[in-house]
Backbone as JSON, one array per atom type, in Angstrom:
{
  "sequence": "XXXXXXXXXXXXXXXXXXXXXXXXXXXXXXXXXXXXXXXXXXXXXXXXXXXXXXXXXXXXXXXXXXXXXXXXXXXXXXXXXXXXXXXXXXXXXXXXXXXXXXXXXXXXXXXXXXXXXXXXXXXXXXXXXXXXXXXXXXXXXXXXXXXXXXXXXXXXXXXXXXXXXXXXXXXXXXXXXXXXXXXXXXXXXXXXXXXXXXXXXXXXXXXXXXXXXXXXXXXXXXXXXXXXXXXXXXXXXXXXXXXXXXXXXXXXXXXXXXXXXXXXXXXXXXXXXX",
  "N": [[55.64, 77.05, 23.07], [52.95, 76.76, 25.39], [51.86, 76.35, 28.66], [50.16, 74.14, 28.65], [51.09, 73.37, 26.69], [50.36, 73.56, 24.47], [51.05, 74.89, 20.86], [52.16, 78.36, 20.62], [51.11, 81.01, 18.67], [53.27, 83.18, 16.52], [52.63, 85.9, 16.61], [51.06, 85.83, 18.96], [52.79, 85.43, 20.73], [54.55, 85.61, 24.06], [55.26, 88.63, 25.12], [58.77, 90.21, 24.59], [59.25, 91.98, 26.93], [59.14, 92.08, 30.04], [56.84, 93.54, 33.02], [55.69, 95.69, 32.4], [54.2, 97.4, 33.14], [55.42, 99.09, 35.43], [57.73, 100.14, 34.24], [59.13, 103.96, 33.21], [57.48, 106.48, 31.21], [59.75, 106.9, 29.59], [61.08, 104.42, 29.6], [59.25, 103.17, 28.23], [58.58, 104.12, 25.74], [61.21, 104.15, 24.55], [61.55, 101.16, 24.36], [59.43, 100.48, 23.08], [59.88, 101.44, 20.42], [62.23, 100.22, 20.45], [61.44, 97.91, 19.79], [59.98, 98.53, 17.52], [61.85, 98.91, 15.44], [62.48, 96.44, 14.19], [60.81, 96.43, 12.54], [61.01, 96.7, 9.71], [63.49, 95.33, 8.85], [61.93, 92.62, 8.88], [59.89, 93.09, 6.66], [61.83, 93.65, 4.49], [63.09, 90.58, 4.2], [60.5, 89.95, 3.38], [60.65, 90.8, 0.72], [60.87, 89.3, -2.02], [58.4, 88.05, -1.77], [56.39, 89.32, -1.98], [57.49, 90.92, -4.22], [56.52, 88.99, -6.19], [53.89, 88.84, -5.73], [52.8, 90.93, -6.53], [53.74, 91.65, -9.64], [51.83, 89.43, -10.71], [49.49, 90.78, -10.18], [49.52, 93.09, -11.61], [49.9, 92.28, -14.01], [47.07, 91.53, -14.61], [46.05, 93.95, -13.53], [46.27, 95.93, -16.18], [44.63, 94.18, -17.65], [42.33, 95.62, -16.75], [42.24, 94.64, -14.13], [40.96, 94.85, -10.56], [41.95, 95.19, -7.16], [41.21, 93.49, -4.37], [41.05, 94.03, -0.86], [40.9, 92.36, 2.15], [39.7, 91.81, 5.46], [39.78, 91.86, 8.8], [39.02, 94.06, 12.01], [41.96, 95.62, 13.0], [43.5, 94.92, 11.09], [41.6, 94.93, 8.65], [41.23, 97.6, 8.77], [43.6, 98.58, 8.24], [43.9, 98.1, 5.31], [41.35, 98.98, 4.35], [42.19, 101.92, 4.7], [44.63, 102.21, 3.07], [43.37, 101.43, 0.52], [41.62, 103.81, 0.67], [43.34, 105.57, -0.04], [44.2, 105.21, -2.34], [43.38, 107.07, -4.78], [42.81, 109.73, -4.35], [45.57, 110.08, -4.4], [46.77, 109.15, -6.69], [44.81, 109.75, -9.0], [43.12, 107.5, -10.22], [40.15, 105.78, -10.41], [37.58, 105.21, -7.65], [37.33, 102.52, -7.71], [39.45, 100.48, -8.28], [41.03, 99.83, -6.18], [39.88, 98.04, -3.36], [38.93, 98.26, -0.38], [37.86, 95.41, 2.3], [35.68, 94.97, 4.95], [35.76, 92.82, 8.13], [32.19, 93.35, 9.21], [31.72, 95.77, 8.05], [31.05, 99.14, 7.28], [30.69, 100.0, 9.51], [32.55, 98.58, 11.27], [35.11, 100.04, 11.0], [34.95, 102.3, 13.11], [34.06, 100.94, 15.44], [34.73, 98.15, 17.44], [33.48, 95.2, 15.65], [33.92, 92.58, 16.91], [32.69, 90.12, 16.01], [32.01, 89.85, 13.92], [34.1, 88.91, 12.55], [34.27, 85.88, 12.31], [32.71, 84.67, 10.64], [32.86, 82.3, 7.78], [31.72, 82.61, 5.13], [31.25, 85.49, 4.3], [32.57, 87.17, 3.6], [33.29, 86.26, 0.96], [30.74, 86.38, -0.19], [30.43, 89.26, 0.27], [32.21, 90.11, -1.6], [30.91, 88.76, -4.0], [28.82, 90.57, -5.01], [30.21, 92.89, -6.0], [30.72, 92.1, -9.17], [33.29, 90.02, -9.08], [35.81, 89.26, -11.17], [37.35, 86.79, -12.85], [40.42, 88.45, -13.53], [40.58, 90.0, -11.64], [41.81, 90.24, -8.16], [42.35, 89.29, -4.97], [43.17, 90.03, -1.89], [44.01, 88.95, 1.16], [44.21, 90.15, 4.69], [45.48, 89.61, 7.08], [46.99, 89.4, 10.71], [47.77, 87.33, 12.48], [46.99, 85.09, 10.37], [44.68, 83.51, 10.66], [42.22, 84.26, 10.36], [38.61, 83.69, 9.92], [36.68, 84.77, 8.25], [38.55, 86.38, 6.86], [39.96, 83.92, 5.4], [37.69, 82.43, 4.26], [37.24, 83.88, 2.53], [39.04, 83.76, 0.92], [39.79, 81.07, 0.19], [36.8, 80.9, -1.66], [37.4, 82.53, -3.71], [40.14, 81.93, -4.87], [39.05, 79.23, -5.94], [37.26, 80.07, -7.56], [38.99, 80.78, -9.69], [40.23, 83.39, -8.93], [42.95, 85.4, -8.59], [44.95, 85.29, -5.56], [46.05, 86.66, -2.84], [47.98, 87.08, 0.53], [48.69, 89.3, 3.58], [50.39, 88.53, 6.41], [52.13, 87.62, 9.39], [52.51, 85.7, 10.66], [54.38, 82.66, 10.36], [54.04, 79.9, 8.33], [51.14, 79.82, 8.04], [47.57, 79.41, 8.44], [46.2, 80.91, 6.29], [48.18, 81.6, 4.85], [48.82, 79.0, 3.54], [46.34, 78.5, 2.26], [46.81, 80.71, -0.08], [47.95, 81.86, -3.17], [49.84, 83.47, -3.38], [51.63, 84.09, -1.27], [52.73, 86.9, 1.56], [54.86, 87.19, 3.9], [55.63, 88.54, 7.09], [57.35, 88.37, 9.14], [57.39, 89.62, 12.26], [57.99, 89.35, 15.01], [57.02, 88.63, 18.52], [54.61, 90.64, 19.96], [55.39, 94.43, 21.49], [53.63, 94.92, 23.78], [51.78, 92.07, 24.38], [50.5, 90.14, 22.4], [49.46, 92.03, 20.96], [48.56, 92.85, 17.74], [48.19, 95.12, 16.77], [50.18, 96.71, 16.96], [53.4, 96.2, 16.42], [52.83, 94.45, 13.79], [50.6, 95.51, 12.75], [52.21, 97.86, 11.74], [53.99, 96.24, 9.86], [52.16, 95.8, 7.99], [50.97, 97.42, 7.14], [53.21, 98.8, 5.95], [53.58, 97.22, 4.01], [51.38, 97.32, 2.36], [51.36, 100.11, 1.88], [53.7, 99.62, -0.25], [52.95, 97.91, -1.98], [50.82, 98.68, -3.24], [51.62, 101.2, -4.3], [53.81, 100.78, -6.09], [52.57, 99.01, -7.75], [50.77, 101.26, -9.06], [52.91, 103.05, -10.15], [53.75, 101.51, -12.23], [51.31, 101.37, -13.56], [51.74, 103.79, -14.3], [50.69, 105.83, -13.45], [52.81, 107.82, -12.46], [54.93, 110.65, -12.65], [58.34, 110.21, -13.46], [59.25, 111.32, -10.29], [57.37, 111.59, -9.61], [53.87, 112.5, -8.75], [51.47, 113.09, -10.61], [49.23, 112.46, -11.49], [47.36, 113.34, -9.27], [44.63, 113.98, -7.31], [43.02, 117.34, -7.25], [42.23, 118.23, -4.72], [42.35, 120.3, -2.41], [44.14, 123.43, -1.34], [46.81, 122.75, -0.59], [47.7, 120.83, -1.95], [46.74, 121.9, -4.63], [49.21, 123.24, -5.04], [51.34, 121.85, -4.63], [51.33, 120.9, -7.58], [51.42, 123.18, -9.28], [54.13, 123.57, -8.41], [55.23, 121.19, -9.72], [54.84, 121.37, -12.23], [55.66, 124.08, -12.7], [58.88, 123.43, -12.11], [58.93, 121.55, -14.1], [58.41, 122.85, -16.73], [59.79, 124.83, -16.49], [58.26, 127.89, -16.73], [56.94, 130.38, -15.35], [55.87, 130.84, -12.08], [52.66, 131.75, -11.02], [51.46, 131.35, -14.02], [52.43, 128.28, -14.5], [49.79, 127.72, -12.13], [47.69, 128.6, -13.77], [47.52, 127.62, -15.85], [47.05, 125.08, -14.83], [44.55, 124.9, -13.34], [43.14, 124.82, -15.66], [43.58, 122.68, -16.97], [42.82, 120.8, -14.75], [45.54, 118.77, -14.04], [48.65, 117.56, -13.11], [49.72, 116.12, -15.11], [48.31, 116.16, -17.59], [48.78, 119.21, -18.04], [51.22, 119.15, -18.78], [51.87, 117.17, -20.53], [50.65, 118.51, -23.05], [52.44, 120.01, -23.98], [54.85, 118.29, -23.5], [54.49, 116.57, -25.69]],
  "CA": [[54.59, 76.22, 23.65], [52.51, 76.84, 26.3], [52.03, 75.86, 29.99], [49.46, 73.18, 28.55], [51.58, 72.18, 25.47], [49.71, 73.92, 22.98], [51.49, 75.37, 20.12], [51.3, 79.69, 20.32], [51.55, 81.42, 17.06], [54.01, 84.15, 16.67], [51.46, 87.06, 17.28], [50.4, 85.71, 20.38], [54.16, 84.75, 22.3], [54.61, 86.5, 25.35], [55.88, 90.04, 25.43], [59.79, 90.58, 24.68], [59.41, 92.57, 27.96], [58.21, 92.09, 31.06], [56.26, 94.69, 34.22], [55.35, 97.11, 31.3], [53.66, 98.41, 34.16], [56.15, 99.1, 36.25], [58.09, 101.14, 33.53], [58.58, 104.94, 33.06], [57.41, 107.05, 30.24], [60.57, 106.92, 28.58], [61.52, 103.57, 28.75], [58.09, 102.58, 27.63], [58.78, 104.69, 24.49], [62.32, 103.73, 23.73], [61.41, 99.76, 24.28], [58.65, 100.34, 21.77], [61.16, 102.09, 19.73], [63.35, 99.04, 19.84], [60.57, 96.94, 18.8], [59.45, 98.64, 15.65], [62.9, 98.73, 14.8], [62.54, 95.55, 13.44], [59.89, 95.9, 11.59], [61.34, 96.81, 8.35], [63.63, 94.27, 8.63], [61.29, 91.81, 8.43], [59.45, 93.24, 5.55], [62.66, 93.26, 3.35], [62.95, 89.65, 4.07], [59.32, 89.37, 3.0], [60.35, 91.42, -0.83], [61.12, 88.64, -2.96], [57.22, 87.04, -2.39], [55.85, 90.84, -2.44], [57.57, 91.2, -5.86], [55.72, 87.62, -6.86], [52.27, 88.92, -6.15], [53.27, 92.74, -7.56], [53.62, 91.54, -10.59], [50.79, 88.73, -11.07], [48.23, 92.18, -10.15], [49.99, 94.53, -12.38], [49.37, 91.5, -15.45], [45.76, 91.6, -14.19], [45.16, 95.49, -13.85], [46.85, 96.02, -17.31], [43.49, 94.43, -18.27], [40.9, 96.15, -16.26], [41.54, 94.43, -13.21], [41.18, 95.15, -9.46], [42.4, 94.92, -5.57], [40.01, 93.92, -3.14], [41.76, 93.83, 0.71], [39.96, 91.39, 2.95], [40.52, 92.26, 6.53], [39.28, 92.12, 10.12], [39.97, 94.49, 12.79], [42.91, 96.58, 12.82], [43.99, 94.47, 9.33], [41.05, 95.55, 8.09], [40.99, 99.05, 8.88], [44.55, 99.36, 7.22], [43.43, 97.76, 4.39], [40.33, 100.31, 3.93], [42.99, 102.77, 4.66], [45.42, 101.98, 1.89], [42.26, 101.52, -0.61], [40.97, 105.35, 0.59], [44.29, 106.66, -0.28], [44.85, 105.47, -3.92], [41.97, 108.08, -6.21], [43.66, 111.15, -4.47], [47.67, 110.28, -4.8], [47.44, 108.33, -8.06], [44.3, 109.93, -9.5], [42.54, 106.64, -10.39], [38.7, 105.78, -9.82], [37.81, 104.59, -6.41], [36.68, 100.93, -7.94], [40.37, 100.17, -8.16], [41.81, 99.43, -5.1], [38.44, 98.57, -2.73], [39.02, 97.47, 1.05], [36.05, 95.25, 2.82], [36.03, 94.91, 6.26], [34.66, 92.28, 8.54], [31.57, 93.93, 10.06], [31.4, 96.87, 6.95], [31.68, 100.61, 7.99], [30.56, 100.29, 11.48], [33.71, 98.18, 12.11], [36.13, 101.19, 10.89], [35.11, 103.07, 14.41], [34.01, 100.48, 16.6], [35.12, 96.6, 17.39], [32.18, 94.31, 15.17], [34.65, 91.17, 16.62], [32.29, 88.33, 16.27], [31.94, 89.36, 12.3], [35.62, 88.1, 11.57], [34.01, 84.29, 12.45], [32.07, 84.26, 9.29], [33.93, 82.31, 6.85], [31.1, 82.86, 4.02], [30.35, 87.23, 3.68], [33.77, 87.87, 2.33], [32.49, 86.13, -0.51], [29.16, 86.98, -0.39], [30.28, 90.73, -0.27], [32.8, 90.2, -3.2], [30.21, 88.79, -5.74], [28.32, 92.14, -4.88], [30.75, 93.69, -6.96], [30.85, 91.22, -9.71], [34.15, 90.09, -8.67], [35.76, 88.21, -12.0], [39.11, 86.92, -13.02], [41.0, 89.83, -13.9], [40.92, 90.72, -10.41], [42.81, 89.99, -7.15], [42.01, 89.15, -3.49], [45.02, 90.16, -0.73], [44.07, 88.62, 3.05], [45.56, 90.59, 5.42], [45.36, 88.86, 8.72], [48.28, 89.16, 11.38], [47.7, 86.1, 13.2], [46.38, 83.98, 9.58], [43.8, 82.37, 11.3], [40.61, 84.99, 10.49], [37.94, 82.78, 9.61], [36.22, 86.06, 7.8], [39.29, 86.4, 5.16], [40.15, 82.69, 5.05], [37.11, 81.75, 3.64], [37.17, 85.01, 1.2], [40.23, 83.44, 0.11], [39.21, 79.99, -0.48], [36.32, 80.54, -2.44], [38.11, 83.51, -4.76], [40.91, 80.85, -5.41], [38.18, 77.97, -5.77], [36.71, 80.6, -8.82], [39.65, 81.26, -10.63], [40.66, 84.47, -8.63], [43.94, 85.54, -7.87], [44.75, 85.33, -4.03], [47.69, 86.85, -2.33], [47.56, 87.35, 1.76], [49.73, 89.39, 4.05], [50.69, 87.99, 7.5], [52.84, 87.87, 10.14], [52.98, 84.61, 11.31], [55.03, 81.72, 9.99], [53.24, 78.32, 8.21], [50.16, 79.96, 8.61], [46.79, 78.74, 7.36], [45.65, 81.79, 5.15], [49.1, 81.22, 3.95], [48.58, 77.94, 3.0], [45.56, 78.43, 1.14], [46.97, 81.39, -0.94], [49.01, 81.3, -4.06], [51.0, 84.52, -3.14], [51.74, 84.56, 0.6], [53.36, 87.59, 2.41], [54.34, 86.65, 5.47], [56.55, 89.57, 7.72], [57.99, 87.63, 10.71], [58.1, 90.82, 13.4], [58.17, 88.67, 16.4], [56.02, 88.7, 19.8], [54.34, 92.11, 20.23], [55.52, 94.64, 23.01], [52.22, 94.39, 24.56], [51.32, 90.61, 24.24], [49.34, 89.77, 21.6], [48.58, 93.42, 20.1], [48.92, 92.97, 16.47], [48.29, 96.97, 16.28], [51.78, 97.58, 17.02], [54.41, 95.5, 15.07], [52.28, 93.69, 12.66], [50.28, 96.59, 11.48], [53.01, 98.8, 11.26], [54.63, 95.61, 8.94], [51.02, 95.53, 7.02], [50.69, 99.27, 6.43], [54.12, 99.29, 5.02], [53.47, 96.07, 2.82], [49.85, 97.67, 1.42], [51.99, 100.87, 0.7], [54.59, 99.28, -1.32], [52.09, 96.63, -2.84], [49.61, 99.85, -4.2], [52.92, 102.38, -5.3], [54.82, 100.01, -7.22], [51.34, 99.13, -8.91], [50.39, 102.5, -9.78], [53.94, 103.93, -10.55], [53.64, 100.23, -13.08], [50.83, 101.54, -14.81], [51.9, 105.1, -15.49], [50.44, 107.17, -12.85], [53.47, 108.69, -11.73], [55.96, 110.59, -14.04], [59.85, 110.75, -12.78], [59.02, 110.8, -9.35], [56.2, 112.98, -9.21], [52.43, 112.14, -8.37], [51.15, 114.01, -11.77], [47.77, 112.77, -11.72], [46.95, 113.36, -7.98], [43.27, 114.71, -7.33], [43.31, 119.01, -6.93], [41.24, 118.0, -3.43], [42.96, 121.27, -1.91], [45.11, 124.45, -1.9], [48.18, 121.96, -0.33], [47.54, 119.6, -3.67], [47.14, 122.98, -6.32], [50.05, 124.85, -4.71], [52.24, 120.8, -4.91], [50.61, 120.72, -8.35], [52.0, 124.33, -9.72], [55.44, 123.73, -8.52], [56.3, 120.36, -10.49], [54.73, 121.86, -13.26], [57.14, 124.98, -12.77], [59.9, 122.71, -12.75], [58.9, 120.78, -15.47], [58.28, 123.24, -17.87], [60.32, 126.22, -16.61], [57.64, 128.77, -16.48], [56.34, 131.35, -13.89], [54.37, 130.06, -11.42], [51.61, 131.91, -12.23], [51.02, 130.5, -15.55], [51.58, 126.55, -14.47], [48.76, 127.59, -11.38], [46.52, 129.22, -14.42], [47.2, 125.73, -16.46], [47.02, 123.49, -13.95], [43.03, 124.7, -12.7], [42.25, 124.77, -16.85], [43.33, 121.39, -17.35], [42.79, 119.97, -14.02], [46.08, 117.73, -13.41], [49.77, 118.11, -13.77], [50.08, 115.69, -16.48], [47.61, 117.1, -18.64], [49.19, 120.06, -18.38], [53.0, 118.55, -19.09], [51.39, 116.39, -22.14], [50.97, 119.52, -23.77], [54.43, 121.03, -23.75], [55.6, 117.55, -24.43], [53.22, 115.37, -26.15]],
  "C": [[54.03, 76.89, 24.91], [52.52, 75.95, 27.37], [51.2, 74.12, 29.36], [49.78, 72.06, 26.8], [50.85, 72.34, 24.17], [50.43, 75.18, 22.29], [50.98, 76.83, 19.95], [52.11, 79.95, 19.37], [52.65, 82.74, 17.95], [53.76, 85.14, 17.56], [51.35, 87.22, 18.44], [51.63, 85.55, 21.6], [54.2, 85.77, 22.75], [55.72, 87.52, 24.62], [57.91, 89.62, 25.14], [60.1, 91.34, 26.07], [58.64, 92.39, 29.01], [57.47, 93.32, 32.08], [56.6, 95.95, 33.25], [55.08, 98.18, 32.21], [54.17, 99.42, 34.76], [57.61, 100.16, 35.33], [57.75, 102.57, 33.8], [58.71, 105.51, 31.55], [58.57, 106.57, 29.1], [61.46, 105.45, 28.6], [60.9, 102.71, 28.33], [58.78, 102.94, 26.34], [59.88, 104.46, 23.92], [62.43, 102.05, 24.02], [60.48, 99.27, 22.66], [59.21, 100.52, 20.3], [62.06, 100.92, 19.32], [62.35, 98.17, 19.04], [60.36, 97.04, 17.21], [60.71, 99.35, 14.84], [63.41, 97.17, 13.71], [61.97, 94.95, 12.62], [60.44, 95.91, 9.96], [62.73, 95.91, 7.68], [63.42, 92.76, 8.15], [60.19, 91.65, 7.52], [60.4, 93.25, 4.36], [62.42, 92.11, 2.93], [62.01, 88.73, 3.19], [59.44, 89.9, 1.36], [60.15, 90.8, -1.56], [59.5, 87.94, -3.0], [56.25, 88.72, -2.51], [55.86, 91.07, -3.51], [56.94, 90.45, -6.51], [54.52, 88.32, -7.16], [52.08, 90.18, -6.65], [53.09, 92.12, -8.77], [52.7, 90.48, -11.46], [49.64, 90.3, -11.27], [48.79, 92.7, -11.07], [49.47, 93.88, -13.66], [48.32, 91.73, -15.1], [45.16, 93.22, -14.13], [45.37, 96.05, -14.63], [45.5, 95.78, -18.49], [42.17, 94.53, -17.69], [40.98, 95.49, -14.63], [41.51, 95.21, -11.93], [41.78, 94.97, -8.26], [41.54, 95.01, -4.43], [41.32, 93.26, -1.83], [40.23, 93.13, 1.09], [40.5, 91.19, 4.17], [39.73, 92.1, 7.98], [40.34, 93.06, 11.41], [40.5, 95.37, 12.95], [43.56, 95.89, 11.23], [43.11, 95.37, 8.5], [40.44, 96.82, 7.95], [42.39, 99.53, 7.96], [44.1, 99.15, 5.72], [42.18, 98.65, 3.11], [41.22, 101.47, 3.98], [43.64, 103.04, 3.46], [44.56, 102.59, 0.7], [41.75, 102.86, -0.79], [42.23, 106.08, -0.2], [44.95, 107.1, -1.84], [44.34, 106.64, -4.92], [43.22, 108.77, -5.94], [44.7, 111.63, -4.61], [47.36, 110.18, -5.97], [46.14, 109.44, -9.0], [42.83, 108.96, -10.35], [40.81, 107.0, -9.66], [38.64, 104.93, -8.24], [37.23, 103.08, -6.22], [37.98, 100.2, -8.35], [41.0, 99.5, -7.06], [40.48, 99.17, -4.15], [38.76, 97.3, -1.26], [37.43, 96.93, 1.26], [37.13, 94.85, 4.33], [35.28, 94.25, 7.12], [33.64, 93.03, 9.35], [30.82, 95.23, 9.46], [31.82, 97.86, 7.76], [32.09, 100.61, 9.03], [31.9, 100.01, 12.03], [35.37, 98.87, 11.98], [36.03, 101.79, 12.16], [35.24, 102.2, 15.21], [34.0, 98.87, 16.43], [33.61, 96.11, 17.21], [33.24, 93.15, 15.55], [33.87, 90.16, 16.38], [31.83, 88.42, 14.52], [33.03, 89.04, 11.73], [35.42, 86.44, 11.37], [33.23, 83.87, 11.59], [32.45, 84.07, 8.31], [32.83, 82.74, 5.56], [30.9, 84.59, 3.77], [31.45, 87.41, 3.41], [33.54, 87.67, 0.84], [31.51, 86.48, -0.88], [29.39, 88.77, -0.99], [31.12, 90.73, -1.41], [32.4, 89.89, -4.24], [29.31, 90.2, -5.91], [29.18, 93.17, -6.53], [31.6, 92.89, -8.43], [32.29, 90.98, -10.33], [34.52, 88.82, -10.21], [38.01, 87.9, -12.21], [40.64, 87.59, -13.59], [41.07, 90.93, -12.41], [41.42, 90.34, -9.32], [42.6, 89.95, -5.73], [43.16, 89.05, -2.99], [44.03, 89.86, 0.63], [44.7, 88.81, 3.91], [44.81, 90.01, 6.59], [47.16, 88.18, 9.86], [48.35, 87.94, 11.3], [47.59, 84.73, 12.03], [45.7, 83.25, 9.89], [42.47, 82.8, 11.1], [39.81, 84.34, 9.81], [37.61, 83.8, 8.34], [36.96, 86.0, 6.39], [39.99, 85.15, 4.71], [39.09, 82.62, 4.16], [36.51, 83.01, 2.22], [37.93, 84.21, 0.33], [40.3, 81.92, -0.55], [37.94, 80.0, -1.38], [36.63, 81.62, -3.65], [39.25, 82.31, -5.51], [39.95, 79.86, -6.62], [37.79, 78.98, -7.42], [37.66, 81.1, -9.6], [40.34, 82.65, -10.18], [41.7, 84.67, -8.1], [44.37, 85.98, -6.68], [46.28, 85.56, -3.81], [47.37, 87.34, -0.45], [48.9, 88.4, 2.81], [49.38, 89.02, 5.28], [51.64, 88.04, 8.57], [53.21, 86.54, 10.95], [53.72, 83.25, 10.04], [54.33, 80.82, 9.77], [51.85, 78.79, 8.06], [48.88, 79.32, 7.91], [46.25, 79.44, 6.28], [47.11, 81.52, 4.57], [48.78, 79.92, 3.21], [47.4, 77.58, 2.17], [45.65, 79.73, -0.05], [47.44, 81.19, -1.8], [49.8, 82.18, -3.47], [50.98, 84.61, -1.95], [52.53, 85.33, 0.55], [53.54, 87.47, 3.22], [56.01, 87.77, 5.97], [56.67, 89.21, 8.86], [58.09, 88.33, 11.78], [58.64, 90.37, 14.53], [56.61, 88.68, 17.36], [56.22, 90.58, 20.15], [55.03, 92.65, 21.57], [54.27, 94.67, 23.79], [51.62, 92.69, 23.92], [50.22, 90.64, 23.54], [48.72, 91.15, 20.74], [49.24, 93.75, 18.89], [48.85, 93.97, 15.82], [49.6, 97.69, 15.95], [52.49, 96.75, 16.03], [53.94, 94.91, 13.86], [51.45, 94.59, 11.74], [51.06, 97.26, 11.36], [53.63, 97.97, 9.69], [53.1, 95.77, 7.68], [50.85, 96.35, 6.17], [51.78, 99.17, 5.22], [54.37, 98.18, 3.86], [52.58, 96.81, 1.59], [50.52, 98.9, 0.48], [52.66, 100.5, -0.48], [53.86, 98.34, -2.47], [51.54, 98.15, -4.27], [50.63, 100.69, -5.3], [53.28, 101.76, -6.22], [53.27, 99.69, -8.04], [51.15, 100.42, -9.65], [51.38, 102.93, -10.56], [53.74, 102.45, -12.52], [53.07, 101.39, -13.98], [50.73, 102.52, -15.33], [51.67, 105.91, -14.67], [51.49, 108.17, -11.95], [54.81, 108.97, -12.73], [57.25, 110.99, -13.32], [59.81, 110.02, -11.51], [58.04, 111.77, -8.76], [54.61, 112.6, -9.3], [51.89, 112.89, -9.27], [49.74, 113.38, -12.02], [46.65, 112.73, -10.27], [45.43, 114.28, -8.12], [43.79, 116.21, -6.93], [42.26, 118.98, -5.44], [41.38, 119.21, -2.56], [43.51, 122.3, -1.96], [46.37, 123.76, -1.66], [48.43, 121.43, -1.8], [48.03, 120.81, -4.38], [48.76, 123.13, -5.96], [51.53, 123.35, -4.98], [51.83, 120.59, -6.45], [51.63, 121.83, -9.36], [53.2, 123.97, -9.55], [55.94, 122.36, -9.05], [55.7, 120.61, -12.0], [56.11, 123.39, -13.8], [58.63, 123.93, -13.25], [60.26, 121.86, -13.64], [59.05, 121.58, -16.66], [58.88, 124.85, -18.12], [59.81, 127.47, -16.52], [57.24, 129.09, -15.22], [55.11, 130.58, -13.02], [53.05, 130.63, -10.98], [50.96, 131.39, -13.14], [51.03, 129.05, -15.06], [50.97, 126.78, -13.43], [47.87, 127.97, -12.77], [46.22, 127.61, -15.31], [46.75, 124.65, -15.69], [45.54, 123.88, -13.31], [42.65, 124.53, -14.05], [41.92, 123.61, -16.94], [42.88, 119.86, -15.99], [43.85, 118.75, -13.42], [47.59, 117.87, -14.31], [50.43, 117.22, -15.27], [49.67, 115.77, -17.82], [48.56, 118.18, -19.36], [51.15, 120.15, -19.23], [52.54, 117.92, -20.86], [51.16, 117.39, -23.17], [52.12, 120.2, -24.58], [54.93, 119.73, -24.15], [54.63, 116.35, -24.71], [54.27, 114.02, -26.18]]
}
């Protein structure tokens, strides 16, 4: 509670530490250190409703569907993050996984805050991409209170669309209008109120595990090997050649000469073992 008796969310409770200021270097850095020590704690906790909405999407992109993130902020910059990263690991098209962000591009560099208070353009921008039921809305919002991906999330529901949110606060109200809530308990930030630090670190490592376990689902990864990753590079060919080497025993030479013919190490494996 506050001085005036009003209920603060998680996000927002005062600091675990006090005269940050007044700190040096290093026990700024090993306080912070303790902090995001507990982040992955409180994403275990959160597996069992992670695995819920994992496997509603995976039935859904099995037949064509998608993952739109709905984000303000620093949510919605991881969110576009995540979404940039799936084509070039997994190999997929980039109409798979598709972050929006309150504010659009601009608000990837620079703070658009007063476009998170629009509960209607989440929807607006998701019929854009004629958003149908076979596809999946995630609301990431620390705090659960972003007007922006609330009201994405109520009218995706409202049409039949499957809604899952991640969070950080307890009870929250984007929880409460989702079917699949995530909610990663971190605590009260070490800087008061800066959902950059503990809550996106818990978000990032939600979006990863949400996207992997999807992809690895529907095939794009053989063993434990990224085999239809984009050739975007010489880092990629040269990671590309050597699980082909070890797949198929030959000189590496020959799986680099296969692996630019056919373009992708599973191509080139599907060969050798159909």
């Amino acid at each position: 509670m506050s001085k005036s008796g009003t209920k603060i969310s998680v996000t927002e409770s005062p600091s675990n530490f006090d005269n940050l200021d007044a700190m040096t270097v290093e026990e700024l850095l090993v306080h912070i250190n303790e902090e995001d020590s507990k982040v992955h704690l409180a994403v275990k906790e959160a597996i069992p409703q992670i695995r819920n909405l994992v496997e509603q999407i995976e039935a859904r992109m099995k037949k064509g569907g998608r993952v739109f993130y709905l984000g303000a902020g620093t949510s919605g910059r991881l969110g576009v993050l995540d979404a940039s990263e799936v084509p070039p690991t997994f190999g997929v098209p980039d109409n798979m996984v598709i972050g929006l962000i309150a504010g659009g591009d601009t608000a990837l560099r620079k703070s658009v805050e007063a476009a998170e208070d629009n509960p209607e353009k989440a929807w607006a921008t998701l019929q854009g991409f004629n958003i149908n039921k076979n596809d999946a809305v995630i609301g990431i919002a620390a705090s659960g209170t972003t007007p922006y991906v609330i009201g994405g999330i109520i009218h995706a529901r409202s049409n039949g669309i499957l809604t899952g949110c991640i969070t950080c606060n307890p009870v929250s109200e984007i929880a409460q209008v989702t079917e699949y809530p995530v909610e990663a308990i971190v605590g009260p930030e070490f800087v008061t109120g800066s959902t950059r630090l503990k809550a996106g670190t818990a978000q990032k490592m939600i979006l990863n595990m949400i996207t992997t376990t999807l992809m690895i689902k529907l095939g794009r990864v053989k063993g434990n090997k990224m085999v239809n990753m984009q050739l975007t590079n010489k880092k990629l060919i040269e990671r590309g050649t050597r699980m082909i080497v070890e797949e198929l025993q030959i000189s590496n030479d020959e799986a680099r000469r296969l692996l630019l013919i056919h373009g992708s190490v599973k191509k080139v494996i599907e060969i050798f073992h159909p």
